[in-house]
C-alpha positions as CSV (number, residue, x, y, z in Angstrom):
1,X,111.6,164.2,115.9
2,X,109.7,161.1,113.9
3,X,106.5,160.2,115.4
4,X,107.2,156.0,117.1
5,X,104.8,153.8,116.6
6,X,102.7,152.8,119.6
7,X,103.6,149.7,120.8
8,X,106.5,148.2,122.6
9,X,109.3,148.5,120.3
10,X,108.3,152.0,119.7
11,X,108.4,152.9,123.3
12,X,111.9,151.4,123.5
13,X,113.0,153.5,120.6
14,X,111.7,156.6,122.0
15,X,113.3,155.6,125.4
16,X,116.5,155.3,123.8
17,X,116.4,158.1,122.1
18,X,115.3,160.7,125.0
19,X,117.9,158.7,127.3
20,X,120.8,159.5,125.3
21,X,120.1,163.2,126.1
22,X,121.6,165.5,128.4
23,X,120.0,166.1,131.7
24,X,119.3,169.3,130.9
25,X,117.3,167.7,127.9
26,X,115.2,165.2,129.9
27,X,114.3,167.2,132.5
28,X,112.8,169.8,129.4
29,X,111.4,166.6,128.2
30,X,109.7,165.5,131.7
31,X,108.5,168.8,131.8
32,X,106.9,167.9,129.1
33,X,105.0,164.9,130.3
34,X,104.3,166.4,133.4
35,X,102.6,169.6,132.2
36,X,100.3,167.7,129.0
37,X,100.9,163.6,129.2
38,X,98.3,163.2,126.6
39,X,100.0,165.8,123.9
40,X,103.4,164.4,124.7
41,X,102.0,161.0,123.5
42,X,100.3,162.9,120.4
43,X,103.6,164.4,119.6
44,X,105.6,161.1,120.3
45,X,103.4,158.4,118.8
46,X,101.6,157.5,115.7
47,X,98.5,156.9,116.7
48,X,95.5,156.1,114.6
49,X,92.3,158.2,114.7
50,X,90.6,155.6,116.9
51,X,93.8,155.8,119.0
52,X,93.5,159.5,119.0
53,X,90.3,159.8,119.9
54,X,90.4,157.1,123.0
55,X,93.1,159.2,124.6
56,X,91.0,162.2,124.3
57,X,88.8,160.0,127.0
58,X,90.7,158.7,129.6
59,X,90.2,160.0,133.1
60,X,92.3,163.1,134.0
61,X,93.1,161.6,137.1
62,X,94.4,158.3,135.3
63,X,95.9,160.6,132.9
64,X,97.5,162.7,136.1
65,X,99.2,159.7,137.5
66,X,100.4,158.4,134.3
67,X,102.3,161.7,133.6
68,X,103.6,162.2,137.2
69,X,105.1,158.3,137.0
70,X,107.0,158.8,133.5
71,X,108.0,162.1,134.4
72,X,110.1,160.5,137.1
73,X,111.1,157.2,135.0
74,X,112.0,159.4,132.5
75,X,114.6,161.4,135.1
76,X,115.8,158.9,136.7
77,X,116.3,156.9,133.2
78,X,114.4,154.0,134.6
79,X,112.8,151.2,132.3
80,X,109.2,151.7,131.2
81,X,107.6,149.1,129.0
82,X,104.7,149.1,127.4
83,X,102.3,145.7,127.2
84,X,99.1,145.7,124.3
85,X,97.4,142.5,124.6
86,X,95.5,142.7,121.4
87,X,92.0,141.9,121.5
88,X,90.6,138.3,120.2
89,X,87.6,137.1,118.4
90,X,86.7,135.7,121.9
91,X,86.9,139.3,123.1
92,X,84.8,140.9,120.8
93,X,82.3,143.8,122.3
94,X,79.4,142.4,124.1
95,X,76.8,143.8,126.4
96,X,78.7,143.0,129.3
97,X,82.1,144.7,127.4
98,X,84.3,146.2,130.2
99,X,86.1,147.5,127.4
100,X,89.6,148.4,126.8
101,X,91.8,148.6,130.2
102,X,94.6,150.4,130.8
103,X,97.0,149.4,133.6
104,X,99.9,151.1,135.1
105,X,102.1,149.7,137.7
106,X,105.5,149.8,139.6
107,X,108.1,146.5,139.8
108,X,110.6,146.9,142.6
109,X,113.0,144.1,143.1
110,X,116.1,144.2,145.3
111,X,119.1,141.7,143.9
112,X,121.9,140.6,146.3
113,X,125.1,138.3,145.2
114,X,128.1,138.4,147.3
115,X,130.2,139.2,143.9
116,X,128.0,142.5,143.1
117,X,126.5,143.3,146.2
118,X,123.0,144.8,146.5
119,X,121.0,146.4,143.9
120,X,117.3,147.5,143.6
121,X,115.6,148.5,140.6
122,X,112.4,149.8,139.7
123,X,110.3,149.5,136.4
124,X,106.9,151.4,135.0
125,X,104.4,148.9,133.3
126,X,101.4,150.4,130.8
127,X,99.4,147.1,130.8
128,X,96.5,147.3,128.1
129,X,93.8,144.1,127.9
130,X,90.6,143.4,127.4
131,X,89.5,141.8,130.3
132,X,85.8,139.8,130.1
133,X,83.6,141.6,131.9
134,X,83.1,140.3,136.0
């Protein structure tokens, strides 16, 4: 499989390529992200070396929750989306730099019409900003 590039059409290409499998095929693939999150991204994405070697530093518990969340999108076929708000000249390092921040977060809404009844959906959000420090 081509490596995606790392952003949010890339994520939507990988999503649509891994949800046109079998089930049999995405649980393998869940498996996957379950059992090494940060290879699975390695093997999925082309990241740069900088990219690379940020991953390599992210908490293991971050990295823990992460891998247990997409696993289960990734079952249940569920949207994930990805969100890079790129950095500005405003938010260039500084002392006080909190740095790079990685978000990850759940959307639940519930939708009811009397035409199409009641429906609830879920969706996985990777947030990443540069917030000023505070």
């Amino acid at each position: 499989m081509s490596l995606y590039p790392f952003n949010e059409a890339g994520l939507r290409d990988l999503l649509e390529t891994i949800y046109s499998w079998s089930d049999a095929q995405l649980s393998a693939e869940a498996a996957k992200i379950t059992t090494n999150f940060k290879q699975w991204l390695a093997d999925n994405f082309a990241f740069s070396e900088r990219q690379s070697d940020y991953l390599s530093t992210i908490d293991d518990e971050f990295i823990s929750l992460a891998a247990d969340q997409t696993s289960t999108f990734v079952l249940s076929r569920q949207p994930i989306n990805l969100n890079i708000h790129d950095r500005t000249a405003q938010e260039l390092p500084g002392e006080d730099d909190r740095g790079k921040l990685i978000e990850l977060s759940i959307r639940q809404a519930g939708y009811y019409s009397q035409k199409d009844g009641f429906r609830e959906t879920q969706s996985l959000m990777f947030t990443i900003s540069y917030p000023p420090a505070g």
